[in-house]
N, C-alpha and C positions, 0 to 999 in steps of 0.2 A: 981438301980434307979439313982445313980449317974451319971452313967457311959452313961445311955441315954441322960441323961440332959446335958452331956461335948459333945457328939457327935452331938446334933439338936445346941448346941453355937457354935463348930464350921464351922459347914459347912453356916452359912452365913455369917461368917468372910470370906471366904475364896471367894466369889463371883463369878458372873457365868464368868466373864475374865478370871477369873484363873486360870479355868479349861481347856478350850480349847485356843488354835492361829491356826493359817490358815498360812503353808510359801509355797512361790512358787520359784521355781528357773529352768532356769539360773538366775542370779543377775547380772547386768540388764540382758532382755529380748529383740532378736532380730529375725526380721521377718525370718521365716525357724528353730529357736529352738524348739528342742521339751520341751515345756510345760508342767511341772507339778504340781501340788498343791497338798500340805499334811494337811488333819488334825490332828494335834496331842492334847493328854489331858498330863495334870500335872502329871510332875514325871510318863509320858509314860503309864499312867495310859490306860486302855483296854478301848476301845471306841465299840461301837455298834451303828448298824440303822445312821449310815450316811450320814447326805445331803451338798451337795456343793450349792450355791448360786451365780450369777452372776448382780452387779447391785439391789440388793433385789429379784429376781426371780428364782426360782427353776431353777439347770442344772442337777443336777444329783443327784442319790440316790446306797448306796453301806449298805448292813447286815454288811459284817465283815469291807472290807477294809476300810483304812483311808487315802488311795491316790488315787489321779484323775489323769489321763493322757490325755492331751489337745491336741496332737496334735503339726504339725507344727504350730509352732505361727504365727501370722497374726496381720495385723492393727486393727483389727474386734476383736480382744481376747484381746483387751484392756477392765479394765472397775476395779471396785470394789468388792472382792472374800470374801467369809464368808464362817461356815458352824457349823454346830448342830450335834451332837451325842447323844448318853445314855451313861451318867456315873454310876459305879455301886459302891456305897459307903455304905459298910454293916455299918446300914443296910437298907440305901435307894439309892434310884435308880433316876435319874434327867438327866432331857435335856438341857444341858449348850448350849451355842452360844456362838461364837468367836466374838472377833472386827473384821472388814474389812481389806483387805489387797490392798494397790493400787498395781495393776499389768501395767506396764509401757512397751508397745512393739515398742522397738527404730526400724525405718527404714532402713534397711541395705544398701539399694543405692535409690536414686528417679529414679520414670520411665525414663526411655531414649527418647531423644528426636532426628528424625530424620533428619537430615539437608543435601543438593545437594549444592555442587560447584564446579563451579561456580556460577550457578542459578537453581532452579529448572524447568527455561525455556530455557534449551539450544541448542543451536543451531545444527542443522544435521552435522552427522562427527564428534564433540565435546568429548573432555574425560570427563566424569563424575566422582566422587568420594560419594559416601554417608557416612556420617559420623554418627555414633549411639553413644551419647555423655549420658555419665551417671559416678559416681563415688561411692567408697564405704566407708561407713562411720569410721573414723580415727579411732575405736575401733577395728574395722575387716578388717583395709589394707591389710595385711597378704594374704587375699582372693583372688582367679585367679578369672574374669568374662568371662563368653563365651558368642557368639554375634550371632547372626543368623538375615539371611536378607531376605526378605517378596517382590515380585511384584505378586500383584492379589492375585492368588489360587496357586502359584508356590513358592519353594524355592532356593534361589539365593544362598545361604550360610551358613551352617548349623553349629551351636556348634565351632565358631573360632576361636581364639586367638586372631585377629586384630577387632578394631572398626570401620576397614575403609572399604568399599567393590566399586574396581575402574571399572566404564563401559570404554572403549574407544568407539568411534567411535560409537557415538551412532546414533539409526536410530528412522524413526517414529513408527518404532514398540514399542519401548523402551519406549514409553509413559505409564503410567499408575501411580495405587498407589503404593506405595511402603512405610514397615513397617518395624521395627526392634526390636528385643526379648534377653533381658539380663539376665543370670542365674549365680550364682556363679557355681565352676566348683563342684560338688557331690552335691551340695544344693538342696531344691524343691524350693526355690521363682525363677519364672521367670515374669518379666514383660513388658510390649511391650509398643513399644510408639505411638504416635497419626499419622495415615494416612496420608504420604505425598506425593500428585499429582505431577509427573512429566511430563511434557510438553516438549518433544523435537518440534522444530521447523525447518521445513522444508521449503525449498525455495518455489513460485509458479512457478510452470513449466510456457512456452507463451502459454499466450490464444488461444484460438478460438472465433473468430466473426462470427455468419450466422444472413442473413436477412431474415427475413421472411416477405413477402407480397402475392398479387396473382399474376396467372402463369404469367400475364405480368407484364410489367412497372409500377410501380403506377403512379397516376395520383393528381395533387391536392385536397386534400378531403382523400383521400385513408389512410388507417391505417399502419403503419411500424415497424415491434418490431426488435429488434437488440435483440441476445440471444450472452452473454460472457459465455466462462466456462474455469478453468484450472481444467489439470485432476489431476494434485497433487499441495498441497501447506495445512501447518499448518493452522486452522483457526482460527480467523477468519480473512475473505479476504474482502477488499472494491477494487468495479469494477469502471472504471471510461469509460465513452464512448467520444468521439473525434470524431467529423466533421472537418475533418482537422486537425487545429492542438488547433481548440476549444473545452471547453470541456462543453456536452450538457443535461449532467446526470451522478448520482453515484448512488450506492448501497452497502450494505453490506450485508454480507455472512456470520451470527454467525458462522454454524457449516459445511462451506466451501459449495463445488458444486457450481452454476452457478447463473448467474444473466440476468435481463431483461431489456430494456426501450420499452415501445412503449409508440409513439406519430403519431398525424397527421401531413400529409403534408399541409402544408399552402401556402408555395410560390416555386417561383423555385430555391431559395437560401438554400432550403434543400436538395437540390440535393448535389453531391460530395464524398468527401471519407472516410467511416467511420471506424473506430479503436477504441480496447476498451484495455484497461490495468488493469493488476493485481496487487495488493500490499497487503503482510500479515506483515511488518513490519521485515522480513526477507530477504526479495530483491521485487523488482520490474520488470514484464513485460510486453511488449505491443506487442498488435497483429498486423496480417497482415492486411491492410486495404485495405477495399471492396466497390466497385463503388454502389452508387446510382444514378441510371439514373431515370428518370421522360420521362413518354410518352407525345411525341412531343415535348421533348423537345431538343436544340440545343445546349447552350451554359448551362453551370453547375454551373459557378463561376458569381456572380456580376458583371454586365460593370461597368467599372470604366474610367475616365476621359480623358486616353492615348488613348483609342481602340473604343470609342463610333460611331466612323467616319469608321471603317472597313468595314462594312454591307453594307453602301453607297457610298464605292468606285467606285466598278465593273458598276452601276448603275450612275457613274459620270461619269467615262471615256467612259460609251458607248452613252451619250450623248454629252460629248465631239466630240466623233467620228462622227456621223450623222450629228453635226454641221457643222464640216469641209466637210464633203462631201457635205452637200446644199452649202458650199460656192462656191467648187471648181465648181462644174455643173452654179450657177451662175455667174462663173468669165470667162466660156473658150468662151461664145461669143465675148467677148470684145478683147479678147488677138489681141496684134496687128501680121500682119504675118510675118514669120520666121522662122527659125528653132531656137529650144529648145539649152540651151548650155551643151554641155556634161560632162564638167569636169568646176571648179573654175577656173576664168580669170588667167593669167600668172601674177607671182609678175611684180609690175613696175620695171621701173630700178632702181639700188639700193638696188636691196633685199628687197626691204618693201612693204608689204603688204596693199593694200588699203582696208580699212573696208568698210564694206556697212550698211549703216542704215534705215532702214524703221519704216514706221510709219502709221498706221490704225485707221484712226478715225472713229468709226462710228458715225451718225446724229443720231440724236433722231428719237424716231417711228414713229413720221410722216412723215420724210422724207425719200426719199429712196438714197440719195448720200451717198455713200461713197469717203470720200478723200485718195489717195493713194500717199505718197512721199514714192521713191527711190534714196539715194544720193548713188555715187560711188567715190570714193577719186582715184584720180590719181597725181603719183609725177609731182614733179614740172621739168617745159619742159629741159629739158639741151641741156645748149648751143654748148657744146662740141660734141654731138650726134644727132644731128637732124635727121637723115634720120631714125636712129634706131628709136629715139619715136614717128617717123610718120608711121614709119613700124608696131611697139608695137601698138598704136593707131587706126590703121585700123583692124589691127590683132583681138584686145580684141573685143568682142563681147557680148553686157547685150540685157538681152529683159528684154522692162519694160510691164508690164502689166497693165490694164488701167481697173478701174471699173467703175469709172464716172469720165467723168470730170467737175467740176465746171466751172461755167462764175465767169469771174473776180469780175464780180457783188457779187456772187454766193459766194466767200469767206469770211470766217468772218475775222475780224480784230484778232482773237486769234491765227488762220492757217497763216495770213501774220507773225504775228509775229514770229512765230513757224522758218517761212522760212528762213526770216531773221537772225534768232540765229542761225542756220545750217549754211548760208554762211557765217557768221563771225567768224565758230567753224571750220569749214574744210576749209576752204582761198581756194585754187585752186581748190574745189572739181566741180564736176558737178555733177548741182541738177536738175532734172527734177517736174515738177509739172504737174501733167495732170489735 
């Protein structure tokens, strides 16, 4: 009686702590250890029927054993660990519970992050380098990491010793995503880092410009589309169109291919030559430029201020012409007779040349005279040679021609005067007045 009464006082001295603890190890715990948890009771005492616990929720249930095997450890197998058995203590039998045990799952490196440089928009021809950047945490330096590199559904480089992986000479093909995957070297964590778009950029090739209208000339009113395309170039591409060397319309091209304007024709100043150009921020080209002619039409460019008188040339001088011809058919009645002179009178003596001046006034429309002055300048007589300048003097030969003659009456005072300043301007000339 005694002897039951010492063993029901001790076993609630002894409490349910103290029978069971929960250890887990490695100490600390890092992502790829294998994980394990032990239940043990006091003084190794034989446990039965036990449960693990994760967080207060059932993980597992084991009759005899009193260890758990967790696996590679993980971020996720973090959390608070417990667990219950049957103790058998003759001559009773009880289900103790452990304290919790914090389980702490250090990170062995953070994901890798992938990075392109120069840019990860680089240019055609261009070396590239990717860099897959990640480190391992100063408890487990020790560690070799292996590297593997990712474009699309392909692999670039599998299991490698370097972090770097170099494109040269890269083309448009080379665009894509591109990924990278870090493992310690025998470990199972491997972790990949976030999708990174590579965009090579490639020049625009020179456009093409075609006009579309119908089978003929367009005509004012008429509809006009001008169609640009290059057949390569990165996108996105903005088109620009040119009437000369104006520019009449743009567009852009997110995901590349070809671009449009149409417009109406309004006047004849849309006529001319049109050219469209390419730019993707990579280079720039312009095309060849193609005539727009307009039916019926002659001239393509604006008259401007120099040339407006062109048109009415041909249409002046040929009434020029007609003029002089009614003059001449009016003037050959009158001619006085003689013969025409064939060649310019002989210089005088002296080598100088006598000018001749004439002078055409015509009357107003009422009237029908015309006054005709022809002066002829002859040297002055020498004394020294008279027979010569009497010789020179009969020799020279003028025919004047006569279209009307005035009466004296018949002169204005502004023709007298006229006369007069001729003789006092050529002193020995002879002037006739008909």
């Amino acid at each position: 009686m005694l002897l039951w009464t010492a063993v029901l006082l001790f076993v609630p001295c002894v409490g349910k702590t103290a029978w069971l603890y929960l250890q887990a190890w490695p100490n600390p715990v890092f992502e790829g250890d294998a994980l394990t948890l032990q239940c043990q009771g006091w003084k190794n005492i034989p446990l039965s029927q036990v449960k693990f616990y994760r967080d207060g929720k059932f993980l597992h249930f084991s009759k005899e054993s009193q260890t758990l095997s967790m696996g590679a450890a993980t971020v996720q197998s973090r959390g608070q660990y417990s667990c219950t058995g049957q103790v058998m203590y003759i001559p009773q039998i009880f289900t103790p519970t452990s304290e919790t045990a914090m389980v702490q799952v250090q990170e062995l490196f953070p994901p890798p992050v992938l990075s392109a440089a120069p840019s990860p928009e680089p240019r055609e021809g261009s070396l590239v380098t990717l860099r897959c950047q990640t480190k391992l945490h100063p408890l487990r330096s020790a560690l070799r990491l292996l590297f593997s590199f990712y474009k699309d559904s392909h692999t670039l480089q599998d299991r490698g010793p370097h972090p770097e992986l170099c494109i040269p000479g890269v083309k448009e093909g080379d665009s894509g995503l591109y990924w990278c995957e870090a493992a310690p070297e025998g470990g199972q964590v491997q972790k990949q880092s976030p999708q990174l778009e590579v965009r090579v950029q490639a020049p625009v090739s020179r456009p093409v410009l075609t006009l579309h209208h119908g089978p003929t000339d367009p005509a004012v009113g008429d509809m006009v589309q001008l169609l640009c395309e290059a057949q390569r170039g990165s996108p996105p591409i903005l088109y620009l169109f040119y009437l000369d060397e104006k520019i009449v319309g743009n567009h852009s091209a997110p995901c590349g291919g070809n671009a449009s304007l149409l417009f109406p024709v309004k006047s004849e100043q849309d006529a001319g030559n049109y050219s469209c150009e390419a730019e993707n921020g990579v280079s720039r080209e312009r095309s060849e430029p193609k005539k727009l002619s307009l039916k019926g039409s002659q001239v393509l460019s604006t008259p401007t201020s120099s040339n407006w008188l062109v048109p009415w040339l041909p249409a002046s001088l040929l009434g020029m012409m007609v003029i002089a011809a009614a003059l001449l058919v009016y003037l050959r009645p009158w001619r006085k007779a003689g013969p025409l002179p064939s060649q310019i009178p002989p210089p005088a003596p002296g080598g100088e040349q006598c000018p001749l001046y004439a002078n055409v006034h015509h009357q107003k429309e009422k009237d029908e005279g015309v006054v005709y002055f022809v002066v002829h300048r002859t040297s002055k007589r020498s004394e020294a040679r008279p027979a010569e300048f009497a010789a020179e003097r009969k020799d020279s030969s003028i025919i004047y021609a006569e279209v009307r003659c005035l009466q004296p009456s018949e002169v204005s005072s502004k023709e007298v005067n006229i006369r007069n300043t001729l003789q006092e301007s050529l002193g020995d000339c002879e002037e006739v007045l008909c």
